[in-house]
C-alpha positions in Angstrom: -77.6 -41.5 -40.6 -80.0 -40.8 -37.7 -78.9 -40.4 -34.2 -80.5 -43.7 -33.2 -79.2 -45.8 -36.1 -75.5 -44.3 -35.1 -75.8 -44.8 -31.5 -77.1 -48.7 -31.8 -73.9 -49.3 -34.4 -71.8 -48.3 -32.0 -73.1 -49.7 -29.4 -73.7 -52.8 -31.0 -69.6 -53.2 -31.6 -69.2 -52.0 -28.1 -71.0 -55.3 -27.2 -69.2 -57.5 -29.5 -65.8 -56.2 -28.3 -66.7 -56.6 -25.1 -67.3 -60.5 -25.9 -63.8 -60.5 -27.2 -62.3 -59.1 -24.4 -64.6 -62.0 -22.0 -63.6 -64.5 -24.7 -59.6 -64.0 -23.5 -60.1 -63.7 -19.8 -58.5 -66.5 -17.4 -58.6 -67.2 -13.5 -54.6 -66.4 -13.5 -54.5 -63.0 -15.8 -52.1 -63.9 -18.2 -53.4 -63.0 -21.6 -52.5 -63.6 -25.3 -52.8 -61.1 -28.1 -54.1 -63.6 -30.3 -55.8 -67.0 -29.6 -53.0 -68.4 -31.0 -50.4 -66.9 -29.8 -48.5 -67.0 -26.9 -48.7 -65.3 -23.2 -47.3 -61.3 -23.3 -47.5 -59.0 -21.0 -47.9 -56.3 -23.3 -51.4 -58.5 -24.2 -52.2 -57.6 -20.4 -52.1 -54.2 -20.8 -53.8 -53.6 -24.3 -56.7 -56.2 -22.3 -57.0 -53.9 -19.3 -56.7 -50.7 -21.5 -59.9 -52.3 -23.7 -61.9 -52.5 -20.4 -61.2 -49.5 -19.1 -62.2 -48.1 -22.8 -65.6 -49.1 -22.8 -66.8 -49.3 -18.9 -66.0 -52.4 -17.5 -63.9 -51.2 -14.6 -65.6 -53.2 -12.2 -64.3 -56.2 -13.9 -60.5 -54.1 -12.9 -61.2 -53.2 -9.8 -62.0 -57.3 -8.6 -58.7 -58.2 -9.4 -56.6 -54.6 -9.2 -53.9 -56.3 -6.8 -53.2 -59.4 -8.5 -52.7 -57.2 -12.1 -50.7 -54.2 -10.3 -48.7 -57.4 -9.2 -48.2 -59.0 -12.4 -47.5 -56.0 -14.6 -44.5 -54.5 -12.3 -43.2 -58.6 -11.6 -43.2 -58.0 -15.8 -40.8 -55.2 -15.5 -38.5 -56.3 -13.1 -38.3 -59.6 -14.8 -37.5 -58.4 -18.4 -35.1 -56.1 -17.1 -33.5 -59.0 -14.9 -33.1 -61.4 -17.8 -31.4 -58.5 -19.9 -28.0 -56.0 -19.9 -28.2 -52.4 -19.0 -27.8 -51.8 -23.2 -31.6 -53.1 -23.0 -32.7 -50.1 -20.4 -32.6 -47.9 -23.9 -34.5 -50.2 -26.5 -38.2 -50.0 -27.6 -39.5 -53.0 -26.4 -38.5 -51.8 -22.7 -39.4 -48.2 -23.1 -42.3 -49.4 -24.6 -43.7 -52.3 -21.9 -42.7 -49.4 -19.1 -44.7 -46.7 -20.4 -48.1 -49.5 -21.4 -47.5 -50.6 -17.9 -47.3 -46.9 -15.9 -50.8 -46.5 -18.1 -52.5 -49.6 -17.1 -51.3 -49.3 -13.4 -52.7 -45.4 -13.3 -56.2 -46.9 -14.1 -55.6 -49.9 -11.4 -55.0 -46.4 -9.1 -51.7 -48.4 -7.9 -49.3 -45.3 -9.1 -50.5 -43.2 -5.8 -49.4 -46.4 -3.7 -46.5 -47.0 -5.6 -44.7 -44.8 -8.4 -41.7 -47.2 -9.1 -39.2 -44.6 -8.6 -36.2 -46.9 -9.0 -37.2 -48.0 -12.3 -38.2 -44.6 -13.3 -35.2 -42.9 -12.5 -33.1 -44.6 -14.3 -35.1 -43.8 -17.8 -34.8 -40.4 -17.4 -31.6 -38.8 -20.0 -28.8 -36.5 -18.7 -29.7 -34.6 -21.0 -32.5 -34.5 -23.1 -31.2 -32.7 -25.9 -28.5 -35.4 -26.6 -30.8 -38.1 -26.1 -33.7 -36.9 -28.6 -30.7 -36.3 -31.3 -29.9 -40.2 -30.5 -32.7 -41.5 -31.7 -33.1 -39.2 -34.6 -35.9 -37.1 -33.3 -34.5 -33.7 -35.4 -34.9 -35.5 -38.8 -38.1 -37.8 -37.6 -36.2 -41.2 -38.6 -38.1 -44.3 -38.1 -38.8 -44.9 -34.6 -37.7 -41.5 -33.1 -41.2 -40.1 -32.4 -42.2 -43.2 -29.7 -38.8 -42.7 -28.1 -39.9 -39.1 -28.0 -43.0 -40.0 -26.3 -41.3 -42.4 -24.0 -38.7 -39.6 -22.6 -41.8 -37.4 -22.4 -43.9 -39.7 -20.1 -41.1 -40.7 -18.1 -40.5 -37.1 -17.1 -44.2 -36.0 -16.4 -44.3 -39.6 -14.8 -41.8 -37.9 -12.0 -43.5 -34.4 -12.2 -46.7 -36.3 -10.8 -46.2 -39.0 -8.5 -42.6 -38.3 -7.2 -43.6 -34.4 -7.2 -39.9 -33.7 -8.9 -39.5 -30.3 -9.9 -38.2 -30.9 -13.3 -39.7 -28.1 -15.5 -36.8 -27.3 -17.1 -36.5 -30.3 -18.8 -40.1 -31.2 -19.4 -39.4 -27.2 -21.2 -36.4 -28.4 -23.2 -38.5 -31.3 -24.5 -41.1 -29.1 -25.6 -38.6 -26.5 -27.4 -36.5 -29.3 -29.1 -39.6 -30.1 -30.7 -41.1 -26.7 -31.6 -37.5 -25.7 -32.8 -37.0 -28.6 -35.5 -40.7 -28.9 -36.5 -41.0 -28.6 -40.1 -43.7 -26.2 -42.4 -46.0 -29.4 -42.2 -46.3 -29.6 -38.2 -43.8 -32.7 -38.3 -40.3 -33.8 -38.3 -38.3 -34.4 -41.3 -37.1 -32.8 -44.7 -39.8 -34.4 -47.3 -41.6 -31.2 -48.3 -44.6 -34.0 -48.4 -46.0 -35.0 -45.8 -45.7 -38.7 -45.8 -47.1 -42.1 -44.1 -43.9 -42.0 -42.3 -44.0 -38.5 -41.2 -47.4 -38.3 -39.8 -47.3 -42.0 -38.3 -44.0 -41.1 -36.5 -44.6 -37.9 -35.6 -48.4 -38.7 -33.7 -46.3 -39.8 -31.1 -45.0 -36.1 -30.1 -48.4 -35.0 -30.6 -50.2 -37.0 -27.7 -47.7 -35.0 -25.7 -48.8 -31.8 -27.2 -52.3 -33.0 -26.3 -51.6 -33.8 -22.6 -49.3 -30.2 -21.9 -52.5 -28.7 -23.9 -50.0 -27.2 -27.0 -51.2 -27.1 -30.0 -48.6 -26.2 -33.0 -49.6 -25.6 -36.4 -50.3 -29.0 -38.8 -50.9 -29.4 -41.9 -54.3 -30.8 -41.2 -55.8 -30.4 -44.7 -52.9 -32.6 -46.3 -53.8 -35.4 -43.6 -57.3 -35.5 -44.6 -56.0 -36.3 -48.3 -54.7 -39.4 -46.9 -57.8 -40.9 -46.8 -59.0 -43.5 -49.4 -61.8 -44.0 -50.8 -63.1 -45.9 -47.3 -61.7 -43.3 -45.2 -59.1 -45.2 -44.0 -55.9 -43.5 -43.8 -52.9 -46.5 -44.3 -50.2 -46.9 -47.1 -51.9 -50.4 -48.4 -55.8 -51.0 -48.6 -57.6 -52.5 -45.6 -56.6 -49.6 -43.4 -53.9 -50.6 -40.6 -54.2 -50.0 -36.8 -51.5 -47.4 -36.4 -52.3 -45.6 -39.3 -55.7 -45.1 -39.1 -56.0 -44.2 -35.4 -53.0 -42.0 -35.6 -54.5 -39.7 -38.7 -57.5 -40.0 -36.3 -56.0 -38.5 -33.5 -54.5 -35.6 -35.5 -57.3 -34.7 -36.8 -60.2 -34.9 -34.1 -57.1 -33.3 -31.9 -57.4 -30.3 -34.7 -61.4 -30.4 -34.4 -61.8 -31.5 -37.6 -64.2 -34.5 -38.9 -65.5 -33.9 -42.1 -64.0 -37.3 -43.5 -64.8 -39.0 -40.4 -67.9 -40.0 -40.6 -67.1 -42.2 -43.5 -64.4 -43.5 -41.5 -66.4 -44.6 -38.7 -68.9 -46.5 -40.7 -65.6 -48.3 -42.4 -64.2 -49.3 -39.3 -67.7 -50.5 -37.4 -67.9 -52.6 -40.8 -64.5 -54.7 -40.4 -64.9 -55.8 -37.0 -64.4 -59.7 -37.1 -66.8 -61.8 -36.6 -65.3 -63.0 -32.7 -65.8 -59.4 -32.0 -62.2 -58.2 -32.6 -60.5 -56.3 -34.9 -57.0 -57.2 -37.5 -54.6 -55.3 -39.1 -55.8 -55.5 -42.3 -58.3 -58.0 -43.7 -56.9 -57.2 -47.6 -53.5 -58.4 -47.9 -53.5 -62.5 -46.7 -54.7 -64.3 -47.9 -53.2 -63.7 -51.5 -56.1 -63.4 -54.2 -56.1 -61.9 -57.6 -59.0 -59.4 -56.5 -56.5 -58.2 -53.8 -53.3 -57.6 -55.8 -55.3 -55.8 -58.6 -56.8 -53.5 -55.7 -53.7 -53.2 -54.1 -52.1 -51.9 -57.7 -55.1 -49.7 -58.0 -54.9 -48.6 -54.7 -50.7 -47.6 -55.2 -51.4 -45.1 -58.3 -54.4 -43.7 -56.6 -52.9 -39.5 -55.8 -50.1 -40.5 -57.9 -49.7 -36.7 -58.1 -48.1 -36.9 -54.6 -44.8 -38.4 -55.7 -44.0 -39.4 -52.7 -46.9 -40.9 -51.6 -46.9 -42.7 -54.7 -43.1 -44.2 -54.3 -43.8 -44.6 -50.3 -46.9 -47.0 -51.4 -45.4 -48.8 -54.4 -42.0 -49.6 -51.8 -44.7 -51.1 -49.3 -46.9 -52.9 -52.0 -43.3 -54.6 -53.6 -42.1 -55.3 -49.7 -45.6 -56.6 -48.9 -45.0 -59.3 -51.6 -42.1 -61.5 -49.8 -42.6 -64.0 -48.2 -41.5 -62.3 -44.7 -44.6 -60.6 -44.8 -46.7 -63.6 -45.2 -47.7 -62.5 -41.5 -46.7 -59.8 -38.9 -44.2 -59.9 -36.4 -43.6 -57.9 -33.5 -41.4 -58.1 -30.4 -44.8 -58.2 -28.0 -45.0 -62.0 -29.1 -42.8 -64.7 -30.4 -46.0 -65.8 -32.6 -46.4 -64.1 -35.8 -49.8 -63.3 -36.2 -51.9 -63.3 -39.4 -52.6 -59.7 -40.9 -56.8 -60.5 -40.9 -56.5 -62.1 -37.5 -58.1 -60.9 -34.3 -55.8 -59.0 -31.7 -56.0 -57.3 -29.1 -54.0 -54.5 -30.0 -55.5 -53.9 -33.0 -58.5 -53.9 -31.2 -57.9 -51.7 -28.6 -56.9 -49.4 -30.9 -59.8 -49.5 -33.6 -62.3 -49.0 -30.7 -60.0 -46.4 -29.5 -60.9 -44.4 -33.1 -64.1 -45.0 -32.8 -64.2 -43.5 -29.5 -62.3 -40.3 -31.1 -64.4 -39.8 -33.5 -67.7 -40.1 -31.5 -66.2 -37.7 -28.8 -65.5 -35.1 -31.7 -68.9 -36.4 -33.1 -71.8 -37.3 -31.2 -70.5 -38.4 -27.7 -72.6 -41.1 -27.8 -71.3 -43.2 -25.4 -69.5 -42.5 -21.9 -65.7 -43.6 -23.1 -63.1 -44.6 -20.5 -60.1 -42.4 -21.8 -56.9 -42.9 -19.3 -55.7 -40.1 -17.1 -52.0 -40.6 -18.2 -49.5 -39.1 -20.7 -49.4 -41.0 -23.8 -51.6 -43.4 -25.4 -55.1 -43.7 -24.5 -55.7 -39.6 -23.0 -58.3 -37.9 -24.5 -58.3 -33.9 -23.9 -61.7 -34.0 -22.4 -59.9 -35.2 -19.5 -59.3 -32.9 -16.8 -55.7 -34.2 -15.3 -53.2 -32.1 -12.4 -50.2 -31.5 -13.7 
């Protein structure tokens, strides 16, 4: 592929995204992930986080005030309507930290850093609160509350100018200390779906304090199928992809990257948006026979063999008709048009053209977590 024909592919989905993005705009800011769906503010951010990505921060700046408003009014609301117990759940943790990133590229965090609700995230101790969520033995979940306890204490190093190094160190130790031969967290001498997916979550950490342990970064790149796409069931997922896309562009490598690219600029919807997966619903014959196919594909990786046959049996009942997720009451369908999943195909795209061809002037954000990009220079 020449330089021209890849630069007007991607900016040719640029522009189609960019229409998706217009296409869910209103006078009052409140957004939906889908069009069917109903009004989230986690929709809000993965909107603003979209425009920032490819260059429309004009469109940001025009209505900065009313958005800083809105997303900390969604804080302190959800945390109103809900018990202390709540303080210490994902969706929370999760809406906190999407929220600090989208108000560091409204440039509200200098104004105000939210101290109060801040403060109050941050563990006694960091040690007992990792082993909480499992973090040691990477169970399900551990590696965003990882993240999450990460962010809220370089949040405080930043903007509150709290000299907590010591525990921003013990973070960093508890995680170099229980990492396994494989650069994750966990016993499976494998690395699995489970083990990479989770543990991607410590590594945007890594990326932002500019440490870089050893990975396995050869057995990642054998998670890629035959499209380059790097999910336990065909069609790729959001999640999957972009986090084995991380790893490896983190790691400098690309060779299987190119293919991936050209996969993902080819599933873009035709609204300009971007699904889960466009190969499980609706049910067809084709499918399930490619999904089987697709499960005893590196069957000599037991355990990625029994990790994909769980997910193709679970990905037969009927709960899984469509995907649900505590941003939405709506359950949205797995081909449809998000903005999550959009953000975050666009945001692989833009990794891969940064450790590519740097084709296009991406709007990384200048926080911890999701969204940075090491090209960024930020002041710790």
């Amino acid at each position: 592929m020449s330089y021209f024909e890849y630069n007007n592919l991607i900016n040719n989905s640029i522009r189609k995204y960019s229409n998706f993005l217009d296409s869910f705009y209103s006078e009052n800011l409140n957004f939906k992930l889908t069009k069917n769906s109903d009004i989230s503010p986690f929709a809000r951010c993965f909107w603003i986080f979209g425009m920032h990505l490819i260059g429309r921060g004009d469109h940001l700046k025009k209505n900065k005030d009313k958005l800083s408003r809105l997303i900390i009014n969604d804080i302190r609301d959800l945390k109103k309507s809900n018990n202390s117990d709540f303080l210490i759940t994902k969706h929370y943790r999760q809406l906190v930290c999407f929220s600090l990133s989208a108000l560091s590229i409204l440039n509200y965090l200098d104004y105000d850093p939210l101290e109060d609700l801040i403060i109050e995230l941050v563990p006694k101790s960091i040690k007992e609160n990792l082993d909480y969520y499992g973090c040691f033995y990477g169970k399900e979940q551990s590696g965003n509350h990882a993240m999450f306890i990460a962010i809220f204490l370089l949040h405080l190093r930043k903007y509150l100018n709290i000299s907590n190094e010591s525990l921003i160190y013990e973070w960093v130790n508890y995680h170099l200390d229980s990492i396994n031969s494989n650069g994750f967290w966990g016993t499976k001498k494998n690395i699995t779906y489970l083990q990479f997916q989770n543990g991607y979550h410590q590594y945007e950490i890594f990326e932002y304090l500019k440490i870089k342990p050893d990975v396995s970064i050869g057995k990642i790149e054998r998670f890629a199928d035959k499209l380059g796409q790097f999910s336990p069931y065909p069609g790729g997922g959001g999640c999957y992809d972009y986090d084995a896309i991380f790893l490896l562009t983190n790691y400098g490598r690309h060779e299987v990257l190119i293919k991936t690219l050209i996969t993902l600029l080819s599933i873009q919807n035709a609204d300009g948006g971007f699904s889960e997966s466009r190969e499980i619903r609706p049910r067809s014959l084709r499918k399930i026979v490619n999904h089987i196919k697709f499960c005893f594909s590196n069957i000599q990786n037991t355990d990625m063999f029994f990790e994909k046959l769980r997910i193709l049996i679970s990905l037969q009942l009927p709960k899984n008709n469509t995907i649900s997720t505590h941003w939405t009451n709506y359950s949205r369908e797995w081909g449809e048009s998000n903005l999550w999943d959009s953000w975050f195909r666009m945001l692989s795209i833009a990794r891969i053209d940064m450790t590519t061809s740097q084709s296009f002037s991406w709007g990384f954000i200048n926080y911890p977590g999701i969204g940075y990009h090491y090209s960024l220079i930020n002041d710790k």
